[in-house]
SEMI-541899 format. One record per residue (C-alpha): x, y, z; residue in one letter; residue number from 1. Coordinates in pm, 1 decimal. Layout:
! SEMI-541899
rec X=X; Y=Y; Z=Z; res=A; n=NUM
...
***
This chain:
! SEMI-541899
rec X=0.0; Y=0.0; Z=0.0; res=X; n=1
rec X=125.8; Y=333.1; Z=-91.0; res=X; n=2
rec X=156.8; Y=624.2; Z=121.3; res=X; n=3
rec X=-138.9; Y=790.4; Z=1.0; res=X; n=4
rec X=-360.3; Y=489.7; Z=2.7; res=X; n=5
rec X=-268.2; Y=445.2; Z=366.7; res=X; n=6
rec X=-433.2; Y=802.7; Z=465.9; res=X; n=7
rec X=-715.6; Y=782.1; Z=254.9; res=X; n=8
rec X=-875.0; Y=431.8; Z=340.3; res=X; n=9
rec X=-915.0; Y=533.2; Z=679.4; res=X; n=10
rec X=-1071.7; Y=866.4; Z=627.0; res=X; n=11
rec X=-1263.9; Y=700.8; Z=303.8; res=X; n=12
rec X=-1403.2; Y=459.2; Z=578.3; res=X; n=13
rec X=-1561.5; Y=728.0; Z=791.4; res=X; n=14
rec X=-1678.1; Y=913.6; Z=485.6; res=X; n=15
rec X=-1900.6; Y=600.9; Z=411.2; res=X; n=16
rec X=-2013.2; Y=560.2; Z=751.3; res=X; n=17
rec X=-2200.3; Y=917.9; Z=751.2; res=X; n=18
rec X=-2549.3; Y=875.3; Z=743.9; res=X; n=19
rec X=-2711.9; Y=1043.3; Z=464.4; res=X; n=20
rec X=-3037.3; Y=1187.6; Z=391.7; res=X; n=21
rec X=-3363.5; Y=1111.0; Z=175.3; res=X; n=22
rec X=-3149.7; Y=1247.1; Z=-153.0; res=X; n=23
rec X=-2833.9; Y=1084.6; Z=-77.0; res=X; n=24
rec X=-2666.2; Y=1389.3; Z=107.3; res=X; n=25
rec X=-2483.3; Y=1386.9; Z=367.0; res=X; n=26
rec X=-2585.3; Y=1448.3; Z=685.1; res=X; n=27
rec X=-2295.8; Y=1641.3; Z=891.0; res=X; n=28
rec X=-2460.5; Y=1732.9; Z=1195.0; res=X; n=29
rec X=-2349.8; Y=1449.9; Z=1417.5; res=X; n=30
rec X=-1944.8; Y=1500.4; Z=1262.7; res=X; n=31
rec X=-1720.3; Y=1574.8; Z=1507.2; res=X; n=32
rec X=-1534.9; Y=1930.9; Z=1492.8; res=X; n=33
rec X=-1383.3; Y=2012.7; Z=1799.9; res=X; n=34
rec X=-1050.5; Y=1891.4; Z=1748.4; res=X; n=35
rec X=-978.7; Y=2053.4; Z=1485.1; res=X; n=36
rec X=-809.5; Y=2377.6; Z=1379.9; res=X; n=37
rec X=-884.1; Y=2576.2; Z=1148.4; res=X; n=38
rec X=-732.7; Y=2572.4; Z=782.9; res=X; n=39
rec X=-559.5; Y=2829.2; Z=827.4; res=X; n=40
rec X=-296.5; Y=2680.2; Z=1099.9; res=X; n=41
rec X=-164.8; Y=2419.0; Z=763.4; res=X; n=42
rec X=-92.5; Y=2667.2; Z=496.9; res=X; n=43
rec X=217.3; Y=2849.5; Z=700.3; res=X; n=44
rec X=438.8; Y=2538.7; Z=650.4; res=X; n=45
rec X=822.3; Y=2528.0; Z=732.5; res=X; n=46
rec X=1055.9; Y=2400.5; Z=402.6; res=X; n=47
rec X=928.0; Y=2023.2; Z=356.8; res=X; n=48
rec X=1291.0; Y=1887.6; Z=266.2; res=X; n=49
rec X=1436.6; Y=1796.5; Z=617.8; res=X; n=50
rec X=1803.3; Y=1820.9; Z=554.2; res=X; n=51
rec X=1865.6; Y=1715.3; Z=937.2; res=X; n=52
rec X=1949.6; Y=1369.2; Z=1064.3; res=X; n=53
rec X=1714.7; Y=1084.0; Z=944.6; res=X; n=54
rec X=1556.5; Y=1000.8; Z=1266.5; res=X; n=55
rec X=1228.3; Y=813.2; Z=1289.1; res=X; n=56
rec X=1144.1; Y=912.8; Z=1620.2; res=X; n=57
rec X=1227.1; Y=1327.1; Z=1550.6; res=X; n=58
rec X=1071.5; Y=1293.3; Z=1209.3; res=X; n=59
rec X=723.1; Y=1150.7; Z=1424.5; res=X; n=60
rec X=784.1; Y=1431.9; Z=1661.0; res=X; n=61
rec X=784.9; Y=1702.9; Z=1374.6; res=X; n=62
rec X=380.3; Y=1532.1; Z=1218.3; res=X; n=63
rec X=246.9; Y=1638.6; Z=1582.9; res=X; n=64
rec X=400.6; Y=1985.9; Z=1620.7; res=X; n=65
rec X=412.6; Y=2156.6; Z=1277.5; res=X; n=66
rec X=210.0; Y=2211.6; Z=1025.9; res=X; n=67
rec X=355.7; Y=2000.4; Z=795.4; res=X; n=68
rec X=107.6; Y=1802.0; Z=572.2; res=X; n=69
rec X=445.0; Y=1584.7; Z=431.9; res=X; n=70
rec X=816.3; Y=1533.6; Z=409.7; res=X; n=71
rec X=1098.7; Y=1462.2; Z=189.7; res=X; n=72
rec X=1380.0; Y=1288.9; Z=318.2; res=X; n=73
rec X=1690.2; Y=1319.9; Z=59.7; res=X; n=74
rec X=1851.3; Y=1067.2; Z=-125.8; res=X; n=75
rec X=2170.5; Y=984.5; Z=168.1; res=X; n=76
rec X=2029.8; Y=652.6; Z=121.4; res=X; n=77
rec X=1676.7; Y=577.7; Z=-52.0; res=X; n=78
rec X=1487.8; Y=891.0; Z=-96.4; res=X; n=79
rec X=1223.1; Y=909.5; Z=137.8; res=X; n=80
rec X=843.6; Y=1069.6; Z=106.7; res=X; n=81
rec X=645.9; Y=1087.4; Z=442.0; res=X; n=82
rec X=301.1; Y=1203.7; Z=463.2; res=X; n=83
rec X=170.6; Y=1296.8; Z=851.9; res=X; n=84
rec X=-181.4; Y=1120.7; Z=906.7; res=X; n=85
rec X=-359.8; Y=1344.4; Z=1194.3; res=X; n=86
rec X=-230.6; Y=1658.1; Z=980.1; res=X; n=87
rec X=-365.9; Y=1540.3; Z=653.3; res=X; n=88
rec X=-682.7; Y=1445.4; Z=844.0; res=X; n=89
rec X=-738.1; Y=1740.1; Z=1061.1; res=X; n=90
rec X=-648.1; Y=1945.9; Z=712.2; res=X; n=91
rec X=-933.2; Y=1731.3; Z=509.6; res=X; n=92
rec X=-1218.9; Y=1802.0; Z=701.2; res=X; n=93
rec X=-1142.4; Y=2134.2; Z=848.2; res=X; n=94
rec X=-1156.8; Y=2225.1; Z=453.7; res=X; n=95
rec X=-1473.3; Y=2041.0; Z=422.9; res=X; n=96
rec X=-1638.1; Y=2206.0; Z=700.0; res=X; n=97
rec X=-1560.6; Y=2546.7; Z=603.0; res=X; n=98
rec X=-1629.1; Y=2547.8; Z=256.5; res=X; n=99
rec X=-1945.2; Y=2301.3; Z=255.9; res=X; n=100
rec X=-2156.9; Y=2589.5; Z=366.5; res=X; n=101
rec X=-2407.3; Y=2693.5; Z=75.7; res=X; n=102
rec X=-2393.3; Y=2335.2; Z=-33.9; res=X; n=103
rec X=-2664.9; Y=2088.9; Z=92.9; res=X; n=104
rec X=-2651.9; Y=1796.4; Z=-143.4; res=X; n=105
rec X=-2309.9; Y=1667.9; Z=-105.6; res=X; n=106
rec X=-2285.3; Y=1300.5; Z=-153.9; res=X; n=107
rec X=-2016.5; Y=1112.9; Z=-62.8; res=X; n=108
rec X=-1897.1; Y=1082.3; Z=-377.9; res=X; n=109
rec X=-1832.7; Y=1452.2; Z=-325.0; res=X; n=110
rec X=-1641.0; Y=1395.9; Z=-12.7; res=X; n=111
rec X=-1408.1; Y=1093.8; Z=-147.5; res=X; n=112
rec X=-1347.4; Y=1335.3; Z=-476.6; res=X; n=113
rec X=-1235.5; Y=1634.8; Z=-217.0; res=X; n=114
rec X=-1037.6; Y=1410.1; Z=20.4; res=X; n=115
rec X=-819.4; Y=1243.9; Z=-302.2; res=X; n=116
rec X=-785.6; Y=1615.4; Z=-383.2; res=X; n=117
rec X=-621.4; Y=1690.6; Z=-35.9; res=X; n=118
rec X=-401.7; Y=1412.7; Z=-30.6; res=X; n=119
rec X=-302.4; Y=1400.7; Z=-375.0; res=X; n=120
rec X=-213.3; Y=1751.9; Z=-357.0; res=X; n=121
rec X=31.1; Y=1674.2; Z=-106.3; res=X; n=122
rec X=138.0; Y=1316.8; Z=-202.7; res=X; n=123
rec X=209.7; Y=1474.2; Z=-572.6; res=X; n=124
rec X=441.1; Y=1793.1; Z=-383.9; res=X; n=125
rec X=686.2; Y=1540.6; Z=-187.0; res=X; n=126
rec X=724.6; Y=1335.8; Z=-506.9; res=X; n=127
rec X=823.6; Y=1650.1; Z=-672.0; res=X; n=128
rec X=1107.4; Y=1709.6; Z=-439.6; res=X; n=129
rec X=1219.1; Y=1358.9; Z=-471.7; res=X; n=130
rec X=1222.8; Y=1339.5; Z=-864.6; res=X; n=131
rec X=1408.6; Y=1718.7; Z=-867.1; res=X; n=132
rec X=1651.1; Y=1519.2; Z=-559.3; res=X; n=133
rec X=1756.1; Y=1282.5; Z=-853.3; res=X; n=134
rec X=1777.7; Y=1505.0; Z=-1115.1; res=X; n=135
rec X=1998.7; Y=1757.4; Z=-938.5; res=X; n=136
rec X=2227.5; Y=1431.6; Z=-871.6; res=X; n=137
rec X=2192.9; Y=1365.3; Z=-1240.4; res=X; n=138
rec X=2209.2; Y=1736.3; Z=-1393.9; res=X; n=139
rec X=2501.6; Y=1876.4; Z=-1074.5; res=X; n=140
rec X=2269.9; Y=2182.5; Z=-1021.0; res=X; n=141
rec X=2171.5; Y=2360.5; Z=-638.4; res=X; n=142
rec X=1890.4; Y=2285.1; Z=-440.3; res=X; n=143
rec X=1757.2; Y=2660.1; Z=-343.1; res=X; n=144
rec X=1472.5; Y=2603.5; Z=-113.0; res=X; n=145
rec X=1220.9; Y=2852.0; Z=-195.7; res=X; n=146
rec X=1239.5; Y=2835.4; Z=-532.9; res=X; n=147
rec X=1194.4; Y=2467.2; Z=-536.9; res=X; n=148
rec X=892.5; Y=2489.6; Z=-281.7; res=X; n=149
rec X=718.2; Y=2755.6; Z=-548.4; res=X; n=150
rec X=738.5; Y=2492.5; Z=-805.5; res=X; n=151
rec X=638.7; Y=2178.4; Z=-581.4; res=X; n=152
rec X=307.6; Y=2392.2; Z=-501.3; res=X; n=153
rec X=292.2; Y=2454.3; Z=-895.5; res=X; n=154
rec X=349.9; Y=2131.9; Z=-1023.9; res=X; n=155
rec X=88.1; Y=1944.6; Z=-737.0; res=X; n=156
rec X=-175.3; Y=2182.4; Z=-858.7; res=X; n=157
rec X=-183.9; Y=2119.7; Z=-1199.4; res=X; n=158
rec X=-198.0; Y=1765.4; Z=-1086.1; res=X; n=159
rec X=-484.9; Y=1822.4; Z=-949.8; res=X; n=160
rec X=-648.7; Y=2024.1; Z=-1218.7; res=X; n=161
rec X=-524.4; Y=1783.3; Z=-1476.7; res=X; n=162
rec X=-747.5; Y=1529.4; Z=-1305.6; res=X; n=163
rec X=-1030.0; Y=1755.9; Z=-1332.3; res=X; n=164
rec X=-1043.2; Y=1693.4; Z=-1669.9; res=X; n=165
rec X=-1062.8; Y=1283.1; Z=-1600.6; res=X; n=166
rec X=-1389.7; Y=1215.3; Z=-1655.1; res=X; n=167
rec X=-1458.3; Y=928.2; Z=-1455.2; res=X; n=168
rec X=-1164.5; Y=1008.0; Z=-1177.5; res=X; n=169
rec X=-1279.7; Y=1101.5; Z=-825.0; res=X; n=170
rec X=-1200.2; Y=1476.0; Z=-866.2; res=X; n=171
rec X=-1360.7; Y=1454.1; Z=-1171.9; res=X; n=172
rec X=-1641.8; Y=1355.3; Z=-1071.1; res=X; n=173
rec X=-1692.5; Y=1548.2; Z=-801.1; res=X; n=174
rec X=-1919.5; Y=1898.9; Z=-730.7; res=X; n=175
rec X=-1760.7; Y=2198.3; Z=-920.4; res=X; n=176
rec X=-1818.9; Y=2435.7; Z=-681.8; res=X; n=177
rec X=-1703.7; Y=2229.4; Z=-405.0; res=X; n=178
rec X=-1389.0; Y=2160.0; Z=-632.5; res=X; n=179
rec X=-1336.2; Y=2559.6; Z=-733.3; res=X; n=180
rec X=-1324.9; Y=2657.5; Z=-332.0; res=X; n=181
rec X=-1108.1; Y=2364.7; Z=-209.8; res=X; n=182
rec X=-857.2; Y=2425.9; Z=-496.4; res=X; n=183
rec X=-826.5; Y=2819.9; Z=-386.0; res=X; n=184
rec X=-826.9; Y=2698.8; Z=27.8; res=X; n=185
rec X=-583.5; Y=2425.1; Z=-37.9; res=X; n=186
rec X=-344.1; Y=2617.6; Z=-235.9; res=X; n=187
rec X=-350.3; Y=2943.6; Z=1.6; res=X; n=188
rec X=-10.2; Y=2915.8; Z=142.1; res=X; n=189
rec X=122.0; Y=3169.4; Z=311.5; res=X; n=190
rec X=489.0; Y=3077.6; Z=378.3; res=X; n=191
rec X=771.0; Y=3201.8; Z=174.3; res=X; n=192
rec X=899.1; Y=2968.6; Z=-189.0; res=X; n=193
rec X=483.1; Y=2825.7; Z=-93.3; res=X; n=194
rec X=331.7; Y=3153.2; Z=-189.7; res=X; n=195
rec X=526.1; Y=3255.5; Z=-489.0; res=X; n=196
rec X=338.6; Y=2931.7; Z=-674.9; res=X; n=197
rec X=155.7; Y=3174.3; Z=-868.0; res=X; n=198
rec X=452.9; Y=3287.8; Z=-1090.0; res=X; n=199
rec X=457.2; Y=2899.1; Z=-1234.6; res=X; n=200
rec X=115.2; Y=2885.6; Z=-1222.3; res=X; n=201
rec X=39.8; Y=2751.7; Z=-1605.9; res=X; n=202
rec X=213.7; Y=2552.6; Z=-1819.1; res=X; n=203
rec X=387.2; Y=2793.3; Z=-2031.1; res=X; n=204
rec X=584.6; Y=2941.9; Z=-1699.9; res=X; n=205
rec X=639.1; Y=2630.3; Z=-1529.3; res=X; n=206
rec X=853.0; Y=2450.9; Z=-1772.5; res=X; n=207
rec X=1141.6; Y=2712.9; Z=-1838.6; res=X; n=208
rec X=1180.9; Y=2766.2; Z=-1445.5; res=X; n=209
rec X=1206.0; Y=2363.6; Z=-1403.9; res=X; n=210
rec X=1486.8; Y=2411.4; Z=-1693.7; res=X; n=211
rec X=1684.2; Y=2707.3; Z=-1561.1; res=X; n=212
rec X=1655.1; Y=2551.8; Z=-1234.7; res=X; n=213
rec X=1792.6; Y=2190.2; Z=-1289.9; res=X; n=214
rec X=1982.0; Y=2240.5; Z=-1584.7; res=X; n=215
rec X=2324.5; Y=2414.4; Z=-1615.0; res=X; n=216
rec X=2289.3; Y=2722.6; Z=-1807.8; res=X; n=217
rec X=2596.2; Y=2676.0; Z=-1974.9; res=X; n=218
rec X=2513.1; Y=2336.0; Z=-2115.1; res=X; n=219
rec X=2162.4; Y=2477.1; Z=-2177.7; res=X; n=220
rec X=2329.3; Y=2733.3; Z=-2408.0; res=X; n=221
rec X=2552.7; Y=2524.2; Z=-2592.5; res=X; n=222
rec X=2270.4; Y=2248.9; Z=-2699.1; res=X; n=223
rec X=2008.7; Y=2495.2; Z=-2799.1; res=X; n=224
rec X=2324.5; Y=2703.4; Z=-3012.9; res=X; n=225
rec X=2369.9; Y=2391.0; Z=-3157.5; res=X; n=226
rec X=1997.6; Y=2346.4; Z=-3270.0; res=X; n=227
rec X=1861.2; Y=2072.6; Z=-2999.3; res=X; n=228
rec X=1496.3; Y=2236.2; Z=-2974.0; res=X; n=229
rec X=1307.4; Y=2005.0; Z=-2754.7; res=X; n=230
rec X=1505.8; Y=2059.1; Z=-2392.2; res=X; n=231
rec X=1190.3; Y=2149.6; Z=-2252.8; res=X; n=232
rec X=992.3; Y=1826.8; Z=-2357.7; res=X; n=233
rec X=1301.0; Y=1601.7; Z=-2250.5; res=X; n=234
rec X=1391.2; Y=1748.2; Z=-1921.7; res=X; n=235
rec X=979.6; Y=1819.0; Z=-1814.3; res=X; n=236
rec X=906.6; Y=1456.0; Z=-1922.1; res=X; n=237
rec X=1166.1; Y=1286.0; Z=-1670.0; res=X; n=238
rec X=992.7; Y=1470.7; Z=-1399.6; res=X; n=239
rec X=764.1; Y=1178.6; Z=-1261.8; res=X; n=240
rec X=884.2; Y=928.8; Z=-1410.2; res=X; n=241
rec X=1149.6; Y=844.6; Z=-1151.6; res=X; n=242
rec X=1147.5; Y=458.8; Z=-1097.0; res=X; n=243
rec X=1252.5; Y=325.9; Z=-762.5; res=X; n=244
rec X=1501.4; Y=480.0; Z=-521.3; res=X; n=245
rec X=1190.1; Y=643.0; Z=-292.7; res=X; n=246
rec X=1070.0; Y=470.4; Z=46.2; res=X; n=247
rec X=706.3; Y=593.9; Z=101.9; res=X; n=248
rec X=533.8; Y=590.0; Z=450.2; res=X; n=249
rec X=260.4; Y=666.7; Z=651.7; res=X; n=250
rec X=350.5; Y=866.9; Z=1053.0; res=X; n=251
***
């Protein structure tokens, strides 16, 4: 079981267990609230590549004292992706509970299409950081933090909104407006490199700040003077498509 199938059966599982109403809505009434915070609290993250020791026990300690949603562990030895379970709970239904207001008839087919949302979203930004781990190895360029965050936020979200446009996938399937206000709340961040996803927001910004960031410019320069025209395509299409070399888990 991956990493992100480990946090959403559980929360799937209580999803299906809300009782619903004469339409097929969902009841929320009797759901539970008080433990949670409020949104809010999860979008001023610290950096999400821990570049300290690779200690299990600190590495549980950080999932109940920061606002982390995730983790990347760098490639000393197998990369490692970790994704914090009470966060990415807590962070699920606080969204749901703030933005279901105005919306009577969700079904729980709306729910599971919002919570793969919130965990994909996530899941998709620590894989990031792991496949721009390798290429870095592969390529000899710098890891600058906030730059890389910006682009982890960028490249999750269209993700996401590539999904969307799955017909028959859970987000696709799912209520638009329900899908329009969790993609703005989810993608509120507040933290610095977080906040400045906007600037790689679409495709045609994205890709030439993933090239000028992994590639050497030097190298860059020389190929494209010597009339190799698809960098973009070749360097864009190794990012996800990293096989092996990651350790995923559940804290």
């Amino acid at each position: 079981m991956t990493a992100f199938d480990s946090i959403v059966t559980p929360i799937a599982s209580v999803i299906n267990s809300l009782p619903t109403g004469r339409y097929g809505e969902v009841l929320f009434e009797n759901l539970a609230s008080d433990d949670l915070p409020n949104p809010e609290f999860f979008l001023h993250p610290d950096p999400d590549v821990h570049e300290g020791p690779d200690d299990h026990q600190r590495l549980r300690a950080m999932s109940e004292t920061t606002p982390l949603l995730g983790l990347y562990v760098p490639m000393h030895s197998p990369g490692q992706l970790i994704l914090f379970s009470n966060n990415l709970r807590c962070f699920y239904w606080s969204l749901m509970l703030n933005h279901r207001h105005g919306l009577p008839y969700l079904t729980p087919l709306d729910l599971q299409g919002a919570l793969d949302l919130v965990i994909r979203k996530t899941y998709q930004h620590e894989l990031f950081h792991f496949h721009c781990d390798v290429l870095r190895q592969l390529l000899g360029s710098q890891y600058r933090r906030d730059h890389e965050e910006a682009l982890a936020v960028a490249w999750s979200r269209q993700q996401i909104t590539g999904q969307r446009g799955v017909w028959n996938s859970k987000i696709g399937r799912m209520n638009g407006v329900l899908y329009a206000r969790l993609l703005d709340a989810a993608f509120a961040f507040r933290s610095p490199g977080y906040r400045d996803w906007p600037q790689f927001a679409d495709d045609s910004r994205f890709r030439p700040a993933l090239i000028s960031y992994l590639a050497d410019p030097n190298a860059l320069s020389h190929l494209e003077a010597n009339g190799i025209s698809n960098l973009p395509d070749l360097l864009v299409g190794l990012v996800g498509r990293v096989s092996g070399g990651l350790v995923e888990s559940a804290i």
